[in-house]
C-alpha positions in Angstrom: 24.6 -32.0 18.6 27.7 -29.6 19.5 27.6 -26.3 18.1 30.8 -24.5 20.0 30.0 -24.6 23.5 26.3 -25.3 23.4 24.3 -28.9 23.1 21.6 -29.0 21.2 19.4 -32.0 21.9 17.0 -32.5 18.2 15.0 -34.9 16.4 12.6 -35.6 14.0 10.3 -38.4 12.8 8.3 -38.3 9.9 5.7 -41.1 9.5 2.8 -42.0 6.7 4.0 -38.7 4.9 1.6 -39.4 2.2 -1.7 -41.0 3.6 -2.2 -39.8 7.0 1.1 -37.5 8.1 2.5 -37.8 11.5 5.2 -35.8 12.8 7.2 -36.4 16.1 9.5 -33.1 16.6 12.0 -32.1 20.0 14.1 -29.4 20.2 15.7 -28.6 23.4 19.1 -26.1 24.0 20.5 -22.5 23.4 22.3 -21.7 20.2 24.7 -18.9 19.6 24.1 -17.6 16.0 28.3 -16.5 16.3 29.0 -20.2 16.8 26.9 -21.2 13.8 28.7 -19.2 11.3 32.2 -19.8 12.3 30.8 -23.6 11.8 28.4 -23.5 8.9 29.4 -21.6 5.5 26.0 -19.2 5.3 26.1 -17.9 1.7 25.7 -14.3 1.9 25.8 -13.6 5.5 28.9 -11.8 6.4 27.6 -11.3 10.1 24.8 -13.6 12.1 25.1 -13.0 15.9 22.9 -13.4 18.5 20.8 -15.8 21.0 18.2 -18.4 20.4 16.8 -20.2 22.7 14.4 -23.4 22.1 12.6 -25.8 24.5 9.6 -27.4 22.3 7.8 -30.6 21.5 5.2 -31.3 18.8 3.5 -34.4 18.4 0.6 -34.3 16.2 -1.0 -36.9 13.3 -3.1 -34.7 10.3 -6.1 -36.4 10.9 -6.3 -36.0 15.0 -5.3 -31.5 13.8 -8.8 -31.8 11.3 -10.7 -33.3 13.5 -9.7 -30.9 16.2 -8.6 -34.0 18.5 -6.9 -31.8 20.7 -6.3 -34.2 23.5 -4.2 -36.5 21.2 -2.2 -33.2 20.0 1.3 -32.6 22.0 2.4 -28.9 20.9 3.9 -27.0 24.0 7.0 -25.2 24.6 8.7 -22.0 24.0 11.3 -20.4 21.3 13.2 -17.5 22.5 15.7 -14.9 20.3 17.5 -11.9 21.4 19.8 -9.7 20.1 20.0 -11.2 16.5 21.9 -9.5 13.8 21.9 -10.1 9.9 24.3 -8.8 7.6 25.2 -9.6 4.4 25.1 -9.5 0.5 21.6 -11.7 0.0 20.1 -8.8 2.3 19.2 -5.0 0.9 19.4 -3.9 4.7 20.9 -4.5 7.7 18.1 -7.3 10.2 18.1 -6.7 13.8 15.8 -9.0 15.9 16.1 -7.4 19.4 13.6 -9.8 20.9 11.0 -12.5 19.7 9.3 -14.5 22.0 6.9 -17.5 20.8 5.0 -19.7 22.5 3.3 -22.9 21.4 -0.3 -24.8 22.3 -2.3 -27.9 20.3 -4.5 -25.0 19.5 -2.0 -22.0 18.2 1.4 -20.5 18.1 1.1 -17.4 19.8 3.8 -14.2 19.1 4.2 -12.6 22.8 6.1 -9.9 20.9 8.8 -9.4 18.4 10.8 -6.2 18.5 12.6 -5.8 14.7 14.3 -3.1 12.7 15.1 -4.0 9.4 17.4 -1.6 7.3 15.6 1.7 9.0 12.4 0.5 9.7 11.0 -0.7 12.7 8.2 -2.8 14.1 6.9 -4.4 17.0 4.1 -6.8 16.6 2.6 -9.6 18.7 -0.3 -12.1 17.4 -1.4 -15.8 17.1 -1.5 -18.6 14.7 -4.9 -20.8 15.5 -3.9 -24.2 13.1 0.2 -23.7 12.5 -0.2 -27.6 12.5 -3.1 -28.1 10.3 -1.0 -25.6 8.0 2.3 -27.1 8.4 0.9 -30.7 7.6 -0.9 -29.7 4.4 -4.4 -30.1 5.2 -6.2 -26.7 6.3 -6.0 -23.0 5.7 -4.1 -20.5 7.9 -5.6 -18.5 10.0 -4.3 -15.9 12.6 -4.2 -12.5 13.9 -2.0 -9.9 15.1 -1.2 -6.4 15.8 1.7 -4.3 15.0 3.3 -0.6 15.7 6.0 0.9 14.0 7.5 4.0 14.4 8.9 4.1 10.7 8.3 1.9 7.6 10.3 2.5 4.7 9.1 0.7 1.8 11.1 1.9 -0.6 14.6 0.8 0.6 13.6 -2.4 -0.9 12.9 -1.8 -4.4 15.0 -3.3 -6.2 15.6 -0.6 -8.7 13.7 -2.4 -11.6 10.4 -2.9 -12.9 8.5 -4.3 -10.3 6.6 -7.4 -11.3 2.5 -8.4 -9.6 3.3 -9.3 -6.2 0.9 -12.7 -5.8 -1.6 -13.0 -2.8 -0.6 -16.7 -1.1 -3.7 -19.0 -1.2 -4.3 -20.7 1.6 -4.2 -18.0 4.4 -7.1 -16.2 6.2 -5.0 -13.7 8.3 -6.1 -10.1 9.4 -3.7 -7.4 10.9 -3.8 -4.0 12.5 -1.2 -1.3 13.0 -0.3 2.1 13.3 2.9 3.6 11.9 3.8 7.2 12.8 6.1 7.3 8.7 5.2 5.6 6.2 7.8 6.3 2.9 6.1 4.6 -0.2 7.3 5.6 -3.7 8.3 8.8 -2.7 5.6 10.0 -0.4 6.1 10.4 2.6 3.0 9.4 5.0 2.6 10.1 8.5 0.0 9.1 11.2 -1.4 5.2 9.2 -3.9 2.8 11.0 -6.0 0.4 9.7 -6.6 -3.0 9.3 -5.3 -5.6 6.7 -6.8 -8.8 5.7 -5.6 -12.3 3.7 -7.6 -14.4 2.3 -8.9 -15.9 -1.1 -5.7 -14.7 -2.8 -7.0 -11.1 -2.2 -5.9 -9.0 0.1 -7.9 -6.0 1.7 -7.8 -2.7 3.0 -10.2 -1.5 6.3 -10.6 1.6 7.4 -6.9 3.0 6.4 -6.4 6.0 7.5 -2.8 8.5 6.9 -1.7 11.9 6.7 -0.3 13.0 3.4 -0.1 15.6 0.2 -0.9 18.0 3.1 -4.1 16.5 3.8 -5.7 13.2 5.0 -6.3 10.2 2.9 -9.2 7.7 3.7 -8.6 3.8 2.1 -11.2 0.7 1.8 -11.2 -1.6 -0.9 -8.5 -4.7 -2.0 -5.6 -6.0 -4.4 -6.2 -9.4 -6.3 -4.4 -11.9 -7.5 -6.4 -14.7 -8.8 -4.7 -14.2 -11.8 -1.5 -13.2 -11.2 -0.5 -12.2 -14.6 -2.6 -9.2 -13.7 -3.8 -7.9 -10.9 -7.0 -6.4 -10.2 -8.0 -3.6 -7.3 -11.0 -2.3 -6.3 -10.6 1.1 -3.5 -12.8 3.5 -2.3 -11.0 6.6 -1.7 -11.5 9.7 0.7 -9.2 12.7 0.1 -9.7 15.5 2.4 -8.0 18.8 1.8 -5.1 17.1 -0.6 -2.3 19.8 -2.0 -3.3 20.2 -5.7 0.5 21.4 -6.3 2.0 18.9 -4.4 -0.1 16.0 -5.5 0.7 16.7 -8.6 4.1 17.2 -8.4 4.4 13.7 -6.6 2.3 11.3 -8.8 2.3 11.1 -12.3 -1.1 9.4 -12.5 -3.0 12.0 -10.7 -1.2 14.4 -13.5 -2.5 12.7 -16.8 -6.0 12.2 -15.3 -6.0 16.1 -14.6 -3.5 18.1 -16.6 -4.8 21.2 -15.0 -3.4 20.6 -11.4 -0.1 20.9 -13.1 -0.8 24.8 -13.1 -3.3 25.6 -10.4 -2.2 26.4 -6.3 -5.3 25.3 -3.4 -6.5 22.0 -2.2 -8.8 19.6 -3.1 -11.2 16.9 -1.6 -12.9 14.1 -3.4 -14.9 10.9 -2.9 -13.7 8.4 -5.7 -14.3 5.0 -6.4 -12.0 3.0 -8.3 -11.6 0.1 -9.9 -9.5 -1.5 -12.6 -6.1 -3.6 -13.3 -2.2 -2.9 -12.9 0.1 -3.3 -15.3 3.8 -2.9 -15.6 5.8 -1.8 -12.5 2.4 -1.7 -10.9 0.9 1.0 -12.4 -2.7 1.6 -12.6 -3.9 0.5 -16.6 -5.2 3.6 -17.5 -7.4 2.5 -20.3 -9.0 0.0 -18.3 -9.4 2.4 -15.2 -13.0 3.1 -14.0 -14.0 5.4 -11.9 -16.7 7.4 -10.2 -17.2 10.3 -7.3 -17.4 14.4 -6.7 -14.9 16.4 -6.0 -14.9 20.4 -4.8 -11.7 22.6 -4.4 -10.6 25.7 -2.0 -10.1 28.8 -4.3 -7.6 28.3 -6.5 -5.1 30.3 -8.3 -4.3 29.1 -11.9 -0.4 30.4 -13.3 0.4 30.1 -17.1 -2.1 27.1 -17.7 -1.5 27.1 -21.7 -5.3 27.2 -22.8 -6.3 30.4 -20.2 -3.4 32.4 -21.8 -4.1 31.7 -25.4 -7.6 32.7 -24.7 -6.8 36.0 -22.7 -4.8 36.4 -25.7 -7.9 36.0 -28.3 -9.9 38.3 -26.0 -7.5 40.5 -24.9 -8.2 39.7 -21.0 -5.2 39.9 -19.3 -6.9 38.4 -16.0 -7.4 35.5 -17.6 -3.2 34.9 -17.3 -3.3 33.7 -13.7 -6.5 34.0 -12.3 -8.1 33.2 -9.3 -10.8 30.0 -9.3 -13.6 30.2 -6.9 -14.2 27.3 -5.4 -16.0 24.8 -7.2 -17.7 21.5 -7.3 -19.0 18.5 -9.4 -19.4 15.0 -10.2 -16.5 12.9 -11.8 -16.6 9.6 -13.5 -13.5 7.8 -15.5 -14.1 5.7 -18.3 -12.8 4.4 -21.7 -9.7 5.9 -21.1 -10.6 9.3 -19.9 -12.0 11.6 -17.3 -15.6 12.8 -17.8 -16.0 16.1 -15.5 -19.9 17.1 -15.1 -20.8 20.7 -16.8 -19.9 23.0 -13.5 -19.7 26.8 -13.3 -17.0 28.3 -12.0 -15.9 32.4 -11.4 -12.5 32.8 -13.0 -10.8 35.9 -12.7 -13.8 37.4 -11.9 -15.9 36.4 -15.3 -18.7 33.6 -15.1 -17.6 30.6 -16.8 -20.0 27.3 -17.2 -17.4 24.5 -18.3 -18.1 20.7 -20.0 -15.3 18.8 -20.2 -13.8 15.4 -20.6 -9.4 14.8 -21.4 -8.0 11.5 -22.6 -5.2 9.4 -20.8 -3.7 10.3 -24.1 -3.5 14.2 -23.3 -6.1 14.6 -25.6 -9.1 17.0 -24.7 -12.3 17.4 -25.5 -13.6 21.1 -23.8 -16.4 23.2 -24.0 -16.4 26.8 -22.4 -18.8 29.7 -22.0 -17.5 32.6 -20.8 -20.2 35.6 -19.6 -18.1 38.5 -20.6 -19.8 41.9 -20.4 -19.2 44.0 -23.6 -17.2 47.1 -21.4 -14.2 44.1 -20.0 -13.8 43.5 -24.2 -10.9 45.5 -26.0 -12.2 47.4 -28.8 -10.2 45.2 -31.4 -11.4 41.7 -29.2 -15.1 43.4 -29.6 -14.5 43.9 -33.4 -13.6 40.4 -34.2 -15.9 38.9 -32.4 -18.7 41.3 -34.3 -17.5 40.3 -37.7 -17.4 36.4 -36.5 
């Protein structure tokens, strides 16, 4: 074939498709992407440009790729891109494919490297493909590996703006990939420093040893997202906060606020040790009702302004350091269940008074709350003193 100045010498032969599939598959010849769109109509694609470059052979019957008959397997060759620019309306972003390199064996299809920015995030990534064949012809799962950096990864470009519906696991792939990325941007956070390791397989994917920056402090991730039915996805994580903003997590996700109204009010830091478990519902959001739950937590010292149920009781009492005060650090167990967060009894100094608190609030904003306060009789006002006498 002609395409502008360039020959492209193709074919392809498709035998037995049914019983025993055997493909026969040559491509040979450099393409210019620019000469493709001023011959094709591409709906969507207002620009394509670039350099691809193809000299590859496979020859392979499913029954020689399951029996790993690798001696009557022809799979050899390379496929080469440079400089590869998408633009257009079927696209969110801008696609820029400054290099891909591939290279193809009877056993795999390895990535040499691919060097990618997509709207403004970036990769680079290399990797291999052990049975593209066994994949490609029906017969066997996919299984590869790979490893990727990327200087900054903006998720949220590509929302679409609307709810967000489950995002299925594929079946049929057993693939595991590590990275770093130095930004990550992720419904309004922004992450710095990630690494870890993710894994395909069994419609689940799963989460090793991620590790990121964020909320002022560092965040620790193990556990998966599952699909098996996609109407509703389940997850499983195991989470390590250390030294998280309580003012800034708060302000940034709304599910951290109704499980602790509280941090809504109060200025320190946090770290916990959570594990949780539950489904997602609309937009992806964690089903609160169904959201389990157990771990400690401790905080830094803490300063609490206008928290509502403080300054009605400073009120009662007639404390006025009970308005903003200071919280010593404290610590205890946490477990969520039925629909609401149980806190172990823990004491606490607040404003300088001994307090021993039992308390559990509702997804719902409801709260259930028991406080003692050690108040000496001298911090009482005389009219505080009086109705508390005649109680």
């Amino acid at each position: 074939a002609q395409v502008g100045e360039e020959a492209i010498d193709a074919s392809l032969r498709l035998e037995t498709p049914v019983s025993d599939p055997s493909v026969d598959l040559r491509v040979d010849g450099t393409l210019d992407l620019a000469n493709v769109r001023r011959t094709l109509k591409i709906a969507g694609a207002e620009e394509l440009t670039g350099i691809v470059v193809a000299n590859a052979e496979v020859r392979a019957r499913r029954s020689d790729v399951e029996a790993e008959r690798f001696d009557r397997i022809d799979a050899r060759g390379t496929i080469s891109a440079r400089d590869v620019a998408l633009r257009g309306d079927a696209l969110r972003h801008p696609v820029d494919v400054r290099a891909l390199e591939l290279t193809l064996t009877p056993r795999a299809a390895e990535l040499g490297t691919l060097d990618a920015q997509a709207g403004s995030s970036d990769v680079v990534a290399s990797g291999r493909l052990d049975n593209l064949l066994g994949y490609a012809l029906g017969s066997e799962t996919l299984t590869g590996s790979g490893r990727f950096t990327s200087r900054r990864l903006a998720l949220d470009e590509w929302r679409s703006g609307g709810a967000v519906d489950a995002i299925p696991v594929p079946g049929g792939l057993d693939l595991t990939l590590e990275g770093t990325i130095d930004q990550l941007e992720l419904n309004g956070v922004t992450m710095s420093d990630a690494r870890g390791r993710a894994v395909v397989r069994d419609q689940r994917l799963t989460f090793e040893d991620v590790r990121l920056d964020a909320l002022g402090g560092r965040i620790a991730v193990n556990g998966y997202y599952e699909t098996t039915a996609p109407e509703r996805p389940t997850f499983s994580l195991a989470l390590g906060l250390d030294s998280l903003d309580i003012g800034e997590t708060a302000s940034t996700l709304p599910s951290f606020r109704a499980v602790a109204p509280i941090t809504q009010f109060a200025r320190g830091s946090f770290t916990t040790n959570l594990d949780l478990s539950g489904a997602l519902g609309a937009n992806l959001s964690p089903d609160l009702q169904v959201l389990q739950g157990d771990g400690d937590f401790e905080t830094s010292p803490m300063l609490v302004e206008s928290f509502p149920l403080l300054e009605r009781l400073g009120e009662r009492l007639e404390l006025s350091r009970l308005a903003s005060p200071t919280v010593e650090a404290i610590r205890s167990g946490i477990r969520i269940e039925d629909g609401r967060l149980l806190i172990e009894p823990l004491r606490a100094t607040v404003g300088g008074l001994g307090m021993t608190v039992t308390r559990s609030n509702g997804f719902d904003q409801s709260i259930d709350f028991t406080l003692t306060i050690d108040v000496p009789r001298s911090g009482l006002a005389g009219s505080a003193l009086d109705a508390l006498t005649a109680a």
